[in-house]
ROVO-932433 format. One record per residue: residue in one letter; x, y, z of N, C-alpha, C, CB in turn. Coordinates in Angstrom, 1 decimal. Glycine has a CB too. Layout:
<A,<X,Y,Z>,<X,Y,Z>,<X,Y,Z>,<X,Y,Z>>
...
This chain:
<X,<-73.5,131.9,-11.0>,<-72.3,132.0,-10.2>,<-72.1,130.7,-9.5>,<-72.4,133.2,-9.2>>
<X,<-71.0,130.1,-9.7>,<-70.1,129.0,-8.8>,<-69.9,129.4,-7.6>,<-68.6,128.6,-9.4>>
<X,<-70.4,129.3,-6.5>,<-69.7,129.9,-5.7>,<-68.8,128.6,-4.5>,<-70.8,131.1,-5.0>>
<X,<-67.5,128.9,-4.3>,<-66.3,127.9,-3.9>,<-65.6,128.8,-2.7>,<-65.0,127.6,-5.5>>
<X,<-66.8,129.3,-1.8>,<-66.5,129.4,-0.4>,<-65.1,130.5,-0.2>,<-66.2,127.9,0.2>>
<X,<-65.6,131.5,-1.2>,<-63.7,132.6,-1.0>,<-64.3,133.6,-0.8>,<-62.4,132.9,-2.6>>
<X,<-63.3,134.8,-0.5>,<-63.5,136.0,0.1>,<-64.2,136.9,-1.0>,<-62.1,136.6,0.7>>
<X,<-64.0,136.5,-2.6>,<-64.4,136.9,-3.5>,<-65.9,137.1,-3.4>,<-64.0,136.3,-4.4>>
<X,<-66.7,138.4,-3.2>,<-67.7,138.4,-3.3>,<-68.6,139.1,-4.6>,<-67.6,138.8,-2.2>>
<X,<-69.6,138.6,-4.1>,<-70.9,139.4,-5.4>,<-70.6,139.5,-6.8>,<-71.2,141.1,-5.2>>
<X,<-69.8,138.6,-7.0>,<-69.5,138.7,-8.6>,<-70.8,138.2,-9.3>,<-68.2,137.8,-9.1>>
<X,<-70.7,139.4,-10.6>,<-71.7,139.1,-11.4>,<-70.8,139.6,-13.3>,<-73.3,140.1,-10.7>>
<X,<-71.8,139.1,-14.0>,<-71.4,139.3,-15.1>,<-72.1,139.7,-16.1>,<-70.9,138.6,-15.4>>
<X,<-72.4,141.3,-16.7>,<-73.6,141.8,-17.4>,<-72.8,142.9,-18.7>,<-74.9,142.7,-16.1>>
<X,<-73.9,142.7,-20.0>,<-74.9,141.4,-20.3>,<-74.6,140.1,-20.2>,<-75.5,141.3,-21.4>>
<X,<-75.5,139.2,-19.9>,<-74.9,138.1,-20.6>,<-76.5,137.3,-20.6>,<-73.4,137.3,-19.7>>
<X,<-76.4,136.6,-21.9>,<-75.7,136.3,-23.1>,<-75.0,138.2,-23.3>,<-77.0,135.5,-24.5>>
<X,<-73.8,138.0,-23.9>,<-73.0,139.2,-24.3>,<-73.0,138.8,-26.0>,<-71.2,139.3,-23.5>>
<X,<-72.3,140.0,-26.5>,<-71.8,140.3,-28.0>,<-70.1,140.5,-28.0>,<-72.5,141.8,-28.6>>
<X,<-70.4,141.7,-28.0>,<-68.4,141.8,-27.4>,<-68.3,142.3,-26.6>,<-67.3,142.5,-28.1>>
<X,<-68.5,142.8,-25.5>,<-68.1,143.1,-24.1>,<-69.0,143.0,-23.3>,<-67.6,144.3,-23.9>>
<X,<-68.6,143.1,-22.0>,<-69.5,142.2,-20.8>,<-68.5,143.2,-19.7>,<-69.3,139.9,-20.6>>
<X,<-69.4,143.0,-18.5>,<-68.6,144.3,-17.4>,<-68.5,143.1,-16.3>,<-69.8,146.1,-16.7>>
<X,<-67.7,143.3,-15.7>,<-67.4,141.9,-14.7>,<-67.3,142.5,-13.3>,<-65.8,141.1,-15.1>>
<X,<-68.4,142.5,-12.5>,<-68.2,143.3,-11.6>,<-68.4,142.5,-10.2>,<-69.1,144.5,-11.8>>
<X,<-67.3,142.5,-9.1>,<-67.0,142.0,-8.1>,<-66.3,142.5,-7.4>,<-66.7,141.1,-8.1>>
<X,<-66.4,141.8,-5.6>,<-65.7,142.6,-4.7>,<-64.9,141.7,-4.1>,<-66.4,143.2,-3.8>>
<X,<-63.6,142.4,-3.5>,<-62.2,141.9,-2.8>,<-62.7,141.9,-1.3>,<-60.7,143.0,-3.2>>
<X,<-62.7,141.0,-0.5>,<-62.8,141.1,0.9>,<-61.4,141.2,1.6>,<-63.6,140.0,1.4>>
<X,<-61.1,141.1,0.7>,<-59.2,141.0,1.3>,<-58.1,141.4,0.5>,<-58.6,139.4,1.5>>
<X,<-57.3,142.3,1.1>,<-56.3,142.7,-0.4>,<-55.2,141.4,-0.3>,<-55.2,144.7,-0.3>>
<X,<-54.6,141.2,-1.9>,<-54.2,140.5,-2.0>,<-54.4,140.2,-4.1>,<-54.6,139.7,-0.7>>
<X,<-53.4,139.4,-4.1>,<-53.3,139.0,-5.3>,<-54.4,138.3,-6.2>,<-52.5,138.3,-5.1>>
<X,<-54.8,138.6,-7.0>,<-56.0,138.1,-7.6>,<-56.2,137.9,-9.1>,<-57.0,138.9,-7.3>>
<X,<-56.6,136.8,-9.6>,<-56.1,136.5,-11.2>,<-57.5,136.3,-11.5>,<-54.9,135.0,-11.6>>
<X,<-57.8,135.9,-13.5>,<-59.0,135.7,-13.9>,<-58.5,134.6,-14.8>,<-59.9,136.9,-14.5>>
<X,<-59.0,134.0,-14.9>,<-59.1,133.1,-15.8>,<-59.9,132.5,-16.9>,<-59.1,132.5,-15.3>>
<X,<-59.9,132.3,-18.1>,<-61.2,132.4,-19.3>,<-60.8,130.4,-19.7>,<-60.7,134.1,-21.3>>
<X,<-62.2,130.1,-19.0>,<-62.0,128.7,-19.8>,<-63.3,128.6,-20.4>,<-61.7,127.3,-18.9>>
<X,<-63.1,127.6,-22.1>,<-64.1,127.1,-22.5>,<-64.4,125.8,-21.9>,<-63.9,127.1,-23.9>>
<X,<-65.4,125.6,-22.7>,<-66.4,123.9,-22.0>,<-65.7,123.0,-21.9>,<-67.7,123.0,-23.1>>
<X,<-64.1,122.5,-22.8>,<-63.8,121.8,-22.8>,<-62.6,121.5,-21.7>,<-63.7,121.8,-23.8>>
<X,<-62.6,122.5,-20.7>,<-61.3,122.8,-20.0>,<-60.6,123.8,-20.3>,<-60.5,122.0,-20.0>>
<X,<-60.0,124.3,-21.4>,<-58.9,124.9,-22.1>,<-58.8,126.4,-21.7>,<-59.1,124.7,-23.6>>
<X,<-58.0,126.3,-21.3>,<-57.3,128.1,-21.0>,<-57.9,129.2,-22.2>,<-55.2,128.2,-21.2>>
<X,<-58.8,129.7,-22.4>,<-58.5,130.9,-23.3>,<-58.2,132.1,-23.1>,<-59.2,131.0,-24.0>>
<X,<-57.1,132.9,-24.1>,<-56.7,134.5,-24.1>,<-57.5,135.3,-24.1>,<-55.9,135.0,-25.1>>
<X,<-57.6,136.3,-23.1>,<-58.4,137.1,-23.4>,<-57.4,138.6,-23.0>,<-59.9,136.7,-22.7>>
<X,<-57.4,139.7,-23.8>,<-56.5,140.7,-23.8>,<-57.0,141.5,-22.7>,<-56.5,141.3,-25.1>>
<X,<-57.1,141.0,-21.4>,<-57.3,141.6,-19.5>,<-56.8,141.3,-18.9>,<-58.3,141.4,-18.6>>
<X,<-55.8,142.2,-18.2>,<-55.0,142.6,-17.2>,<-55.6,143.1,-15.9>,<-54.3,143.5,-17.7>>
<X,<-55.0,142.1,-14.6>,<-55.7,142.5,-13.6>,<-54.5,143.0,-12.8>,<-56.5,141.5,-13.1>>
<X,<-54.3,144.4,-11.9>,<-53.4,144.5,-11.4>,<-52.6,143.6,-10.4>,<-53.5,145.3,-11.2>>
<X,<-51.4,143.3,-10.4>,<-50.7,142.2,-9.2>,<-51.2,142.0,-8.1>,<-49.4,142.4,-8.8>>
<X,<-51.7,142.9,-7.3>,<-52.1,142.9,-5.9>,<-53.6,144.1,-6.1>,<-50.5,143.4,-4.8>>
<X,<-54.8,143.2,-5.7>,<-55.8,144.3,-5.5>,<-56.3,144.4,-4.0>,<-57.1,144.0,-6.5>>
<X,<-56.7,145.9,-3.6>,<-57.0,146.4,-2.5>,<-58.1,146.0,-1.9>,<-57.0,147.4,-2.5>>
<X,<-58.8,145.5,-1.3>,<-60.2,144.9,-0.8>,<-60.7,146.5,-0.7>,<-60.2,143.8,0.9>>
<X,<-62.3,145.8,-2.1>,<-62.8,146.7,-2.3>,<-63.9,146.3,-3.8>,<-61.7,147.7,-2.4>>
<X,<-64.4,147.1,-4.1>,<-65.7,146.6,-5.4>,<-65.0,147.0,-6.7>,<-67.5,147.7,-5.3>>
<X,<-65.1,146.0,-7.7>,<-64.3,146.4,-8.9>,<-65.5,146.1,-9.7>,<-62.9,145.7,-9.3>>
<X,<-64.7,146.4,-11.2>,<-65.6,146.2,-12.5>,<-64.7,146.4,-13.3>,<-66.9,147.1,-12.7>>
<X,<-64.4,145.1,-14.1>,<-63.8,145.2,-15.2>,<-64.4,144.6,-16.3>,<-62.6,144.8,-15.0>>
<X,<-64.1,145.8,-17.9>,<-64.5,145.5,-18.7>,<-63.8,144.2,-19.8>,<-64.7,146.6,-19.0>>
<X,<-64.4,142.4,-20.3>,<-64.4,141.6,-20.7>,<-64.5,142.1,-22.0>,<-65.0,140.8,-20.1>>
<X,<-63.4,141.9,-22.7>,<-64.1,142.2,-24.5>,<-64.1,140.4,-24.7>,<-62.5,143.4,-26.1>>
<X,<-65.2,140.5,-25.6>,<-65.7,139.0,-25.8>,<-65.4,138.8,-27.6>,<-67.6,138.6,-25.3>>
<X,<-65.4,139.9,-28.0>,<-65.4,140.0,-29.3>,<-64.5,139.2,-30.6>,<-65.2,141.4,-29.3>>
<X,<-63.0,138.5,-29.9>,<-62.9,137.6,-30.4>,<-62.7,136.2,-30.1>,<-62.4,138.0,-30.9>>
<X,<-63.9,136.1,-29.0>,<-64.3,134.8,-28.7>,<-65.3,134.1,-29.6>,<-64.8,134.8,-27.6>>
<X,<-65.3,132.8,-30.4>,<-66.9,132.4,-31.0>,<-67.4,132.2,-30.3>,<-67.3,131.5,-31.8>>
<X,<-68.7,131.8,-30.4>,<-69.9,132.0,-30.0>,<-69.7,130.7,-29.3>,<-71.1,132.3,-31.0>>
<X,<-70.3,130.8,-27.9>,<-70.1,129.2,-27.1>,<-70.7,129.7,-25.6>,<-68.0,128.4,-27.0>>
<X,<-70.1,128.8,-24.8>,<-70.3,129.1,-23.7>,<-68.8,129.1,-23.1>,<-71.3,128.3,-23.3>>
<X,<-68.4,129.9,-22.1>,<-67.3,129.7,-21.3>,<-67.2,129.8,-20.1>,<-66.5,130.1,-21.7>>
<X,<-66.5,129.9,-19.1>,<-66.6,130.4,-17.5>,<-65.1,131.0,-17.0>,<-67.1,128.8,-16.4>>
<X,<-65.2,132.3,-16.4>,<-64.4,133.5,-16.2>,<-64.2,132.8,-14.2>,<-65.6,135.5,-16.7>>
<X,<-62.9,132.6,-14.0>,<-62.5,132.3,-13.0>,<-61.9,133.2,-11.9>,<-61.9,131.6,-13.4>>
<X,<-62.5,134.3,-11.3>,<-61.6,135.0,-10.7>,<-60.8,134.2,-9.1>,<-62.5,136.5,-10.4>>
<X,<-59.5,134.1,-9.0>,<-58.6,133.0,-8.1>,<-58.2,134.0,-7.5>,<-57.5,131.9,-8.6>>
<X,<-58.1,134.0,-5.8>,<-57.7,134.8,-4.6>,<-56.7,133.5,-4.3>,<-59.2,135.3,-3.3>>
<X,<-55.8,134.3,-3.1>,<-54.9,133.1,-2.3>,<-55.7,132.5,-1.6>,<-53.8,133.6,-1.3>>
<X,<-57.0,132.5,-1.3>,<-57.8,132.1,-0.3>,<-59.1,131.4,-0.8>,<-58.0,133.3,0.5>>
<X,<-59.4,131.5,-2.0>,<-60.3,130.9,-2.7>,<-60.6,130.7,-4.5>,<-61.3,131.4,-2.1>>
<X,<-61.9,131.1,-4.9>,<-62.4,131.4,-6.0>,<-63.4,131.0,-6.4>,<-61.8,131.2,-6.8>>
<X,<-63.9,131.9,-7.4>,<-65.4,132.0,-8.0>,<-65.5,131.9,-9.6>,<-66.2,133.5,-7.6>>
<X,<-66.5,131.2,-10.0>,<-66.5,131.6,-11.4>,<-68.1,131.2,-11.4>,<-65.4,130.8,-12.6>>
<X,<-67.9,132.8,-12.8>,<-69.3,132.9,-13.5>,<-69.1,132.2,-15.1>,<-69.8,134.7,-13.5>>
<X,<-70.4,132.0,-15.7>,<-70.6,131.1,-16.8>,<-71.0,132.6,-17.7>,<-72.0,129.7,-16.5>>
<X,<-70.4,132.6,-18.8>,<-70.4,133.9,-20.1>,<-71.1,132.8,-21.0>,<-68.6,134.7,-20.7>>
<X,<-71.8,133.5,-21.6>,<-72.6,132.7,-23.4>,<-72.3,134.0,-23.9>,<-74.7,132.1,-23.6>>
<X,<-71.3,133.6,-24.9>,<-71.1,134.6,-26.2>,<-72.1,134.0,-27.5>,<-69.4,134.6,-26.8>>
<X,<-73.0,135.2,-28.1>,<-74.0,135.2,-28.9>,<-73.3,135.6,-30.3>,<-75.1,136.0,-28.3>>
């Protein structure tokens, strides 16, 4: 875990190394707007078919990451608050 001083807490990401899904489980210290972001090594934005709702309630989540049509690499999952952000490092196997 990156951690970049935000309200985003205890994020973690299991399994990982993953296959095709991974559970992404972290907490909101603050309600408010919250996005994820999938980049590979190179920088690049990648799609990943996860929807986070517009505004989340401060509180413990877990959402499930399908990795399944990611290749195999390494990438890093960006969750962005108005107030900060964190990212964890995924290795798809």
């Amino acid at each position: 875990v990156i951690d970049e001083n935000t309200p985003l807490q205890s994020i973690q990401l299991t399994p990982n190394p993953t296959g095709d899904r991974s559970m992404l489980s972290f907490s909101v210290a603050q309600t408010g707007p919250v996005q994820l972001a999938v980049y590979n090594t190179m920088g690049a934005l990648v799609a990943l078919p996860v929807e986070l709702p517009e505004i989340l309630e401060k509180g413990n989540y877990q959402l499930e990451i399908p990795s399944d049509q990611l290749p195999r690499g390494m990438y890093f999952l960006t969750l962005q608050s108005a107030t900060g952000r964190q990212t964890v490092r995924l290795v798809k196997q």
